[in-house]
N, CA, C and O atoms as a printed pandas DataFrame, in Angstrom:
     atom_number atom_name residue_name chain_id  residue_number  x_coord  y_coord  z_coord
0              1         N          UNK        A               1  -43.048   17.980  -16.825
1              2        CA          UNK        A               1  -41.643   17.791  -16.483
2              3         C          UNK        A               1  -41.245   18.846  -15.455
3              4         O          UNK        A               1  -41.704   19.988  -15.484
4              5         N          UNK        A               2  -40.222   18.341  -14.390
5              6        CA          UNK        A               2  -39.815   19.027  -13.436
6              7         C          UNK        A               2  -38.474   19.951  -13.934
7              8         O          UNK        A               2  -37.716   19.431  -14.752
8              9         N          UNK        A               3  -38.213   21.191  -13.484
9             10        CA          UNK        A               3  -36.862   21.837  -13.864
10            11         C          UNK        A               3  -35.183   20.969  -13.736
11            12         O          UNK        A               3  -34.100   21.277  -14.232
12            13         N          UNK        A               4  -35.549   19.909  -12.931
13            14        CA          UNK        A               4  -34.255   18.614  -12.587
14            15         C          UNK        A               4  -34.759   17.779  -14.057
15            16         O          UNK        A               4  -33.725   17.255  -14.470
16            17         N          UNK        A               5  -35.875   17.446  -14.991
17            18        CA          UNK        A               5  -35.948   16.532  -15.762
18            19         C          UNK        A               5  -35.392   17.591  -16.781
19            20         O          UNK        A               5  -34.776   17.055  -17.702
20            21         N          UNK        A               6  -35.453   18.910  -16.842
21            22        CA          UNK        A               6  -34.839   19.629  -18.304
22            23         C          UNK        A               6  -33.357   19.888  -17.854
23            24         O          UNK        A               6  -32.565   20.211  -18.740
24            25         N          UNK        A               7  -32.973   19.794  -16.749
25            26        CA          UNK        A               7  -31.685   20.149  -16.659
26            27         C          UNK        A               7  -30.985   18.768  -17.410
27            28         O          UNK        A               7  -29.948   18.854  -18.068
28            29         N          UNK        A               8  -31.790   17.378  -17.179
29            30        CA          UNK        A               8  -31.150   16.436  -17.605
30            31         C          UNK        A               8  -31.325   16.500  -19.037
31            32         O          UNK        A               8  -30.244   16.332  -19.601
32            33         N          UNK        A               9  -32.296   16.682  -19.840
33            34        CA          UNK        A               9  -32.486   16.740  -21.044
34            35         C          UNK        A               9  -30.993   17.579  -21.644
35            36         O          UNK        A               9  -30.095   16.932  -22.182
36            37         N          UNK        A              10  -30.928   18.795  -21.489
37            38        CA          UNK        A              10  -29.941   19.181  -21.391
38            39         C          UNK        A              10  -28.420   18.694  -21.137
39            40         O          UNK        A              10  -27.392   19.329  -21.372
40            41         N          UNK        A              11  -28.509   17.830  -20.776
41            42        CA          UNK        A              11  -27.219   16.973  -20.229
42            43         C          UNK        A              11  -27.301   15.487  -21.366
43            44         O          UNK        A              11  -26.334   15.058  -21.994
44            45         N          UNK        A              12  -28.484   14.998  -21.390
45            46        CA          UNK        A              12  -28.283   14.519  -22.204
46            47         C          UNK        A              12  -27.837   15.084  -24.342
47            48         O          UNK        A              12  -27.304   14.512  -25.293
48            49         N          UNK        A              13  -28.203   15.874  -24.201
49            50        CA          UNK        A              13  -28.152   16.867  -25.086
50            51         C          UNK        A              13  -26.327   16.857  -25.540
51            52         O          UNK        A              13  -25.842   16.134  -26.411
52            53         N          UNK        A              14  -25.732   17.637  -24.872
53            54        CA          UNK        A              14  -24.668   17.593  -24.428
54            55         C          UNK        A              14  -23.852   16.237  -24.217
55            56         O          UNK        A              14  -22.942   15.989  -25.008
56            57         N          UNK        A              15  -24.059   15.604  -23.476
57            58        CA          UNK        A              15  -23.290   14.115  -23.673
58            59         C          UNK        A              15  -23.440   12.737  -24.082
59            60         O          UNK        A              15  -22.633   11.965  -24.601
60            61         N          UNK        A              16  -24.694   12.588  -23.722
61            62        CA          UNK        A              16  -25.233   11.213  -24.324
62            63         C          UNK        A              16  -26.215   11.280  -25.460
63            64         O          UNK        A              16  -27.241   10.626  -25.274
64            65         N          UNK        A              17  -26.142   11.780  -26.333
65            66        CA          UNK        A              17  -26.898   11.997  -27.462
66            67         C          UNK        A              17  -26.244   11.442  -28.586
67            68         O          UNK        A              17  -25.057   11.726  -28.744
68            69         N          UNK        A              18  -26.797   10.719  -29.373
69            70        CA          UNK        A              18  -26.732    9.610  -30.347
70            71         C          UNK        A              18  -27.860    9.125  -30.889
71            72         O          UNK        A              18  -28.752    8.540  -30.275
72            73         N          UNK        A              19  -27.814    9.458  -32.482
73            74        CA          UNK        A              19  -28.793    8.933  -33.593
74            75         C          UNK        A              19  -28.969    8.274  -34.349
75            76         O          UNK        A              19  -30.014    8.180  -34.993
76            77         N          UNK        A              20  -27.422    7.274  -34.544
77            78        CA          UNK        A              20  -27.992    6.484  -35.215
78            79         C          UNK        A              20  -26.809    4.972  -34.408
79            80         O          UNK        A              20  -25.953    5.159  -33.543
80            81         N          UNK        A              21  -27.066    3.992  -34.871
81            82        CA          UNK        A              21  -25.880    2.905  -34.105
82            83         C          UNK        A              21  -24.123    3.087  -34.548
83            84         O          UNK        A              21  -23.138    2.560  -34.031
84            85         N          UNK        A              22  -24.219    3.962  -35.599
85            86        CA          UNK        A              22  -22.686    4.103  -36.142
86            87         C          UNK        A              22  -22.337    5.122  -34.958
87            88         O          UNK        A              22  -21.335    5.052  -34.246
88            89         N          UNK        A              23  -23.242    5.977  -34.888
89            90        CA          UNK        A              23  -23.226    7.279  -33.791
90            91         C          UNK        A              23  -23.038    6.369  -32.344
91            92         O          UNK        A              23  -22.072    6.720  -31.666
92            93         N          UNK        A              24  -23.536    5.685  -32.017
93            94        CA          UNK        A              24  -23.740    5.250  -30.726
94            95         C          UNK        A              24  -22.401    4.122  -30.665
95            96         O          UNK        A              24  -21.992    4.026  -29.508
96            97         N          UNK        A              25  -21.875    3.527  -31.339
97            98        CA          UNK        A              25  -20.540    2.628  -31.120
98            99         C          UNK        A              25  -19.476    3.004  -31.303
99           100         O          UNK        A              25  -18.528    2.318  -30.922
100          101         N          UNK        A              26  -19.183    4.797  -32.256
101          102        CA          UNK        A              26  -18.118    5.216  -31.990
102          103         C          UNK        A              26  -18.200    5.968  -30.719
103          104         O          UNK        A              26  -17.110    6.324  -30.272
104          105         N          UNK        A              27  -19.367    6.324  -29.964
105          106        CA          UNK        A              27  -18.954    6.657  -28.751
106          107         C          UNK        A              27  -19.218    6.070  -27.505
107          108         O          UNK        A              27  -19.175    6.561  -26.377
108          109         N          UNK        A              28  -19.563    4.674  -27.979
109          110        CA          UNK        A              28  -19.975    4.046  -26.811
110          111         C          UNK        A              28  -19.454    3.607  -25.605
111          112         O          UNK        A              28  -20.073    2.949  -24.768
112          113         N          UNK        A              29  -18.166    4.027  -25.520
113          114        CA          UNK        A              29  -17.386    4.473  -24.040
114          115         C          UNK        A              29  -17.083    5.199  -23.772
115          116         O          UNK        A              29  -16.478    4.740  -22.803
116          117         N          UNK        A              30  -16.814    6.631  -23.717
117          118        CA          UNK        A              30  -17.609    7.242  -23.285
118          119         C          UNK        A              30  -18.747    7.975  -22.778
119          120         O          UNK        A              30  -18.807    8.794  -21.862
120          121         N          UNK        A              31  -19.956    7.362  -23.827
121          122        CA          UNK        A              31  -21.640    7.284  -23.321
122          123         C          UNK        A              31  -21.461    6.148  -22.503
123          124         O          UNK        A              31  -22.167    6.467  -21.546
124          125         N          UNK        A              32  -20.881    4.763  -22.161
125          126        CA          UNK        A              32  -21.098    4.179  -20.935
126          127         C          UNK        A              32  -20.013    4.727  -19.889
127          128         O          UNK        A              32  -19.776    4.152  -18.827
128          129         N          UNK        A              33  -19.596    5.505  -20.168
129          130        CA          UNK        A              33  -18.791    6.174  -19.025
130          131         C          UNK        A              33  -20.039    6.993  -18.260
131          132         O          UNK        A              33  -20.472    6.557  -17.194
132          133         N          UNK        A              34  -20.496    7.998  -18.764
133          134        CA          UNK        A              34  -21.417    8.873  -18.629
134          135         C          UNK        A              34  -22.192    8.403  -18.002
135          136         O          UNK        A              34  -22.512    8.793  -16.879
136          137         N          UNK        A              35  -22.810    7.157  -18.791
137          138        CA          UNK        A              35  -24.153    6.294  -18.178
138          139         C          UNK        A              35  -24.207    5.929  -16.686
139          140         O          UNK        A              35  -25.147    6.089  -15.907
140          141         N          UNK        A              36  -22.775    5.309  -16.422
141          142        CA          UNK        A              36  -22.369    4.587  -15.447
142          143         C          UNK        A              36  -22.697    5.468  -13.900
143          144         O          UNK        A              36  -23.061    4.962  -12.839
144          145         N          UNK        A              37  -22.409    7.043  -14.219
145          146        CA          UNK        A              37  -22.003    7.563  -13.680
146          147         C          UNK        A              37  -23.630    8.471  -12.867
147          148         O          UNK        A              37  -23.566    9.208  -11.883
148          149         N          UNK        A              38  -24.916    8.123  -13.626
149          150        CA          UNK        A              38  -25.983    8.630  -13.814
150          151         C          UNK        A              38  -26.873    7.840  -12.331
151          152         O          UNK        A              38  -26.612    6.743  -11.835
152          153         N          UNK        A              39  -27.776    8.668  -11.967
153          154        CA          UNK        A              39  -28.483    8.126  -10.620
154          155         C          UNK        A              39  -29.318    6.764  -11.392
155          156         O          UNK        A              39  -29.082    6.246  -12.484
156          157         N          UNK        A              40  -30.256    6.463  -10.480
157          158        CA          UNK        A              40  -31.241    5.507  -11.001
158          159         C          UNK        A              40  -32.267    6.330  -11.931
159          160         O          UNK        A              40  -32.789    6.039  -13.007
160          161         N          UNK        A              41  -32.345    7.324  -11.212
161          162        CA          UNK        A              41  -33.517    8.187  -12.039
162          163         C          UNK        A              41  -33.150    8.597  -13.304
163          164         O          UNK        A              41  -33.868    8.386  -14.282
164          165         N          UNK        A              42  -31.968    9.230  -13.369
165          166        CA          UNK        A              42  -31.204    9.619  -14.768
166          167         C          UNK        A              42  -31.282    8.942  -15.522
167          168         O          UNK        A              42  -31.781    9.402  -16.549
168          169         N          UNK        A              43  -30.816    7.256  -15.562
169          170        CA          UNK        A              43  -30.985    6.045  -15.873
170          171         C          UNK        A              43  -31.955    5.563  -16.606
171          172         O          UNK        A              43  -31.713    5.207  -17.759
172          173         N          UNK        A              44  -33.051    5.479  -16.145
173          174        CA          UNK        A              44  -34.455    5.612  -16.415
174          175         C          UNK        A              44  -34.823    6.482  -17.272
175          176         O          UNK        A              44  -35.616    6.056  -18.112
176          177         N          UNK        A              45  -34.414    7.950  -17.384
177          178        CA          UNK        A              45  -34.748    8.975  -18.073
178          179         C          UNK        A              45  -33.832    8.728  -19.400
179          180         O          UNK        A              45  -34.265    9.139  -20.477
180          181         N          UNK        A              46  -32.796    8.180  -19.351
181          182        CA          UNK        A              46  -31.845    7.862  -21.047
182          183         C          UNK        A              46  -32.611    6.320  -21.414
183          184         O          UNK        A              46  -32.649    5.899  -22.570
184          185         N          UNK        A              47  -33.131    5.661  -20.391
185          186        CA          UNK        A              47  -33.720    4.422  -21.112
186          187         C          UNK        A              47  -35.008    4.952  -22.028
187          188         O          UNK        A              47  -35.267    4.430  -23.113
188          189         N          UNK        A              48  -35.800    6.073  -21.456
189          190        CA          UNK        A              48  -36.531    6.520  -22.233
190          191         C          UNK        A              48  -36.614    7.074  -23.657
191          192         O          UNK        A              48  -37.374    6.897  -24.609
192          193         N          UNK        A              49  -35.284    7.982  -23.364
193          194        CA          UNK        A              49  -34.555    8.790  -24.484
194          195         C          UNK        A              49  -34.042    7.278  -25.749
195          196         O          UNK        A              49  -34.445    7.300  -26.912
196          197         N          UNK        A              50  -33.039    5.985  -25.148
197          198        CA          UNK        A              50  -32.553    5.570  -26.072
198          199         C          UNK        A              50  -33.962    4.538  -26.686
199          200         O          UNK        A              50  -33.823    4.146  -27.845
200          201         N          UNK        A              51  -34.793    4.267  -26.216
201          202        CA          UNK        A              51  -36.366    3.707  -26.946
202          203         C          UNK        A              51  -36.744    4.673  -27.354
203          204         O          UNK        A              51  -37.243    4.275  -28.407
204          205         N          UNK        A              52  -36.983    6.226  -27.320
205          206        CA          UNK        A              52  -37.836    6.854  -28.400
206          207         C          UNK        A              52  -36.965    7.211  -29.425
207          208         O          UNK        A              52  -37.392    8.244  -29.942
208          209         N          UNK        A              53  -36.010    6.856  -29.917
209          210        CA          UNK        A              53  -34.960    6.883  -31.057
210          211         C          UNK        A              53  -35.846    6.448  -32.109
211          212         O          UNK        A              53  -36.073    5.243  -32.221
212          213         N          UNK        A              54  -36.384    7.299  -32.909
213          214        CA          UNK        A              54  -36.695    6.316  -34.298
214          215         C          UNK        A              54  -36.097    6.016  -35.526
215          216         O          UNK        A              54  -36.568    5.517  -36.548
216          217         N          UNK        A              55  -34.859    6.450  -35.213
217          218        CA          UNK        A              55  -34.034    5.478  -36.262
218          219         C          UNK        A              55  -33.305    4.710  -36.067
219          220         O          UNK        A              55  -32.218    4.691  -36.645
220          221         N          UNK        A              56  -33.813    3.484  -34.844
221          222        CA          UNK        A              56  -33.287    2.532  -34.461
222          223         C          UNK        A              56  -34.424    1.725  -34.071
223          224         O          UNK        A              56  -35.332    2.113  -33.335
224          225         N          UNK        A              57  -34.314    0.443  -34.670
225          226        CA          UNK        A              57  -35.328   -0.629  -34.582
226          227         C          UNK        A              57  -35.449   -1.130  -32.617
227          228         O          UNK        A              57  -34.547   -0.801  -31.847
228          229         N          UNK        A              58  -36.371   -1.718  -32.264
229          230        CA          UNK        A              58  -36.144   -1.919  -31.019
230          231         C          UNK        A              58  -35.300   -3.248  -30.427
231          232         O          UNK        A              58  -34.870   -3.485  -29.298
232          233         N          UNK        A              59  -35.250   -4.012  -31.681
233          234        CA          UNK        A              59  -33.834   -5.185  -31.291
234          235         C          UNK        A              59  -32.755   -4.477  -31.249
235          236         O          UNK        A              59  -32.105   -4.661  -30.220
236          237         N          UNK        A              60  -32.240   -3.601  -32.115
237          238        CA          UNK        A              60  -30.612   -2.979  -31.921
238          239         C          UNK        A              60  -30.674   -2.002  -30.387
239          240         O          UNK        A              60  -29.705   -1.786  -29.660
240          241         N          UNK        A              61  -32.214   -1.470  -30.147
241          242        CA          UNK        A              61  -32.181   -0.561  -29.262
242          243         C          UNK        A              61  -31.957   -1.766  -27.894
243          244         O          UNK        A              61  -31.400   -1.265  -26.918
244          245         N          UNK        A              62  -32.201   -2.738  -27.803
245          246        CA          UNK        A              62  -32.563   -4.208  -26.501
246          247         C          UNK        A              62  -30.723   -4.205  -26.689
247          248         O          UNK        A              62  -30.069   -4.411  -25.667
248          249         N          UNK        A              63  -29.859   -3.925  -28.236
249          250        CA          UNK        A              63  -28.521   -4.633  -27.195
250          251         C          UNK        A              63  -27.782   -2.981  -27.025
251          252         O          UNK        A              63  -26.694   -2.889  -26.455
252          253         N          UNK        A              64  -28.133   -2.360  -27.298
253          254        CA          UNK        A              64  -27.701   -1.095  -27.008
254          255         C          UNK        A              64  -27.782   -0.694  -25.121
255          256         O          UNK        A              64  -26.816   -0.569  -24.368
256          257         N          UNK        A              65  -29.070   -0.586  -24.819
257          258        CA          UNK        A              65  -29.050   -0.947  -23.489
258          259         C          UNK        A              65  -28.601   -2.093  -22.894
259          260         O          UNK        A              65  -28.007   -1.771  -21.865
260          261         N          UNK        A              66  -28.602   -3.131  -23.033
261          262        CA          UNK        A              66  -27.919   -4.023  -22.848
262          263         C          UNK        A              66  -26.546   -3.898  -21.958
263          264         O          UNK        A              66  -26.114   -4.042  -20.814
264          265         N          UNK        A              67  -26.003   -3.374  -23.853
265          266        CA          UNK        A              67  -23.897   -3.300  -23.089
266          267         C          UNK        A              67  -24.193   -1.921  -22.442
267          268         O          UNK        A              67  -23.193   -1.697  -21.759
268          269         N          UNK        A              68  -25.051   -0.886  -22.309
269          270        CA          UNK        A              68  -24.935   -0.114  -21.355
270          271         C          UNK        A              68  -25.193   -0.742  -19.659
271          272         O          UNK        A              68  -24.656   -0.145  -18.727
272          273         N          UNK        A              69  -25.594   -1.316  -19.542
273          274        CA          UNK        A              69  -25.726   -1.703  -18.260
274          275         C          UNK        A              69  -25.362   -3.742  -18.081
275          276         O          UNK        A              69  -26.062   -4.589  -17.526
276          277         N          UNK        A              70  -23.692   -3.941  -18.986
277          278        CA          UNK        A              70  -23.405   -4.757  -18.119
278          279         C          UNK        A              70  -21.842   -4.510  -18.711
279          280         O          UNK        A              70  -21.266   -3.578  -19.273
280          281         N          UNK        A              71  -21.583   -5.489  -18.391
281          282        CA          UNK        A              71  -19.831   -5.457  -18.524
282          283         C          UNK        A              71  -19.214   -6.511  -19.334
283          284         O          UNK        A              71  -18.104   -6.536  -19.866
284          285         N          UNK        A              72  -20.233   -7.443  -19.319
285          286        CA          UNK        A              72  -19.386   -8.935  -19.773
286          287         C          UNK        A              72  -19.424   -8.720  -21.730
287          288         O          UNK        A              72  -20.351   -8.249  -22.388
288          289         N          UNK        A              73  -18.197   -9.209  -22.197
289          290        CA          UNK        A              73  -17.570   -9.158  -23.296
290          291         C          UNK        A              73  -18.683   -9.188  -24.643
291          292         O          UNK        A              73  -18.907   -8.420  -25.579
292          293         N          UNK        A              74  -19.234  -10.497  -24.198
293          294        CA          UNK        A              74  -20.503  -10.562  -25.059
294          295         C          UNK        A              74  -21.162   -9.943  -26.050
295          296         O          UNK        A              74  -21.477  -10.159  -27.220
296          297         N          UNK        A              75  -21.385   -8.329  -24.472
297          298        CA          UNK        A              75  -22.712   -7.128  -25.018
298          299         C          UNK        A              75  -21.755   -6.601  -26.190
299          300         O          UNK        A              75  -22.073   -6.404  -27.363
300          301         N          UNK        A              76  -20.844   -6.469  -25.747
301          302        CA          UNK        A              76  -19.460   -5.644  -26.763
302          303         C          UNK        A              76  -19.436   -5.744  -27.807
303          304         O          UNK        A              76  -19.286   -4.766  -28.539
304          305         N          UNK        A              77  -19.614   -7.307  -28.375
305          306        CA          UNK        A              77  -19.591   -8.671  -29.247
306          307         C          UNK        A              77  -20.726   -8.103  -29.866
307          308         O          UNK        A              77  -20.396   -7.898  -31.034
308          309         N          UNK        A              78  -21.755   -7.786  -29.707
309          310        CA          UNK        A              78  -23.444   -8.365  -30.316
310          311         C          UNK        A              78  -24.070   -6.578  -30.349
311          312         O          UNK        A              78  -25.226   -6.317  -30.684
312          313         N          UNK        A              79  -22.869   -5.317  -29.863
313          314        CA          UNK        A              79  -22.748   -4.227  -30.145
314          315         C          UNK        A              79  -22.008   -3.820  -31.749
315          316         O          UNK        A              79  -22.376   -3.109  -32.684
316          317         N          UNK        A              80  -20.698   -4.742  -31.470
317          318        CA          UNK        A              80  -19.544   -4.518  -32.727
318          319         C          UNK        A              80  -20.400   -5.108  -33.778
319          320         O          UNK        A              80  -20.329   -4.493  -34.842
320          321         N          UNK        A              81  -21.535   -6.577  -33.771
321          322        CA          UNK        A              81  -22.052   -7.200  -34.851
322          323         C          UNK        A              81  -23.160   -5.754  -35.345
323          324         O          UNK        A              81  -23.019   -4.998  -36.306
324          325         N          UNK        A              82  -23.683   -5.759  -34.831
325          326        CA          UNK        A              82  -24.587   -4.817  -34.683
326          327         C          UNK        A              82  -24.100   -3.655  -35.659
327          328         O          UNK        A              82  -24.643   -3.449  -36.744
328          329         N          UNK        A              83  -22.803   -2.762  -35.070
329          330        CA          UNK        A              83  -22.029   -1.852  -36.330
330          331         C          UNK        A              83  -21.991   -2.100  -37.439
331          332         O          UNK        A              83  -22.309   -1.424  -38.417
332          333         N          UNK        A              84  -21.301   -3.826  -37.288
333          334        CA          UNK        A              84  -20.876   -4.059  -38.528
334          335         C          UNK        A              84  -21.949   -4.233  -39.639
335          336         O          UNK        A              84  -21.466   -4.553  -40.725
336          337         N          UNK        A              85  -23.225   -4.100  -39.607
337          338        CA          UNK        A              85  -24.311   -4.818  -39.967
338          339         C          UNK        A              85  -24.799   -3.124  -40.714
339          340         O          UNK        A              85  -25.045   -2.863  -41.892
340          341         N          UNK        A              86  -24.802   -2.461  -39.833
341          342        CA          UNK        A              86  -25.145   -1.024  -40.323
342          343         C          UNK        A              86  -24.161   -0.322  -40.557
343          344         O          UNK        A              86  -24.611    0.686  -41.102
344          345         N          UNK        A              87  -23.180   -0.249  -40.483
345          346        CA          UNK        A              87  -21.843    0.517  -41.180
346          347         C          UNK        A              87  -21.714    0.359  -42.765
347          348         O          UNK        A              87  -21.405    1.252  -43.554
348          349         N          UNK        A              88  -22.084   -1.248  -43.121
349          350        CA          UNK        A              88  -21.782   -1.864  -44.333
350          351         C          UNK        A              88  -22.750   -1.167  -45.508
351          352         O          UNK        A              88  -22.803   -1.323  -46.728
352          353         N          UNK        A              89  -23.501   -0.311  -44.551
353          354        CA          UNK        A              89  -25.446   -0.043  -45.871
354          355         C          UNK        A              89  -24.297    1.018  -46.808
355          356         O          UNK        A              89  -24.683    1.604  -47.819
């Protein structure tokens, strides 16, 4: 890793860090604020970060990225099901 990939680690650390999906949908606008705001490379480097999560299966992790990188109502939809599904345990 380059001293620009730990500065991001660090940043992710700090703002986009989230462990479990209850964690990740109460802040999931402002982590897609954040996201939005990230180069391509950065991008790439949290797609890495939100797949090596292991306490998240890789279907919840497919709509997690998902509503991070679109807009339409849907991802929102199949994010909130998603809560509701693991909030309830």
């Amino acid at each position: 890793m380059t001293q620009p990939d730990f500065e991001f680690c660090r940043f992710i650390d700090k703002e986009l860090c989230f462990v479990t999906i209850p964690d990740f949908y109460r802040n999931r606008k402002i982590l897609k604020f954040f996201y939005n705001n990230l180069d391509n490379d950065a991008k790439l480097f949290y797609k890495w970060y939100v797949y090596a999560n292991v306490f998240i299966d890789e279907s919840s992790k497919n709509i997690i990225w998902e509503y991070l990188n679109n807009a339409e109502i849907e991802h929102e939809l199949r994010l909130y099901d998603l809560y509701k599904k693991y909030n309830n345990k």
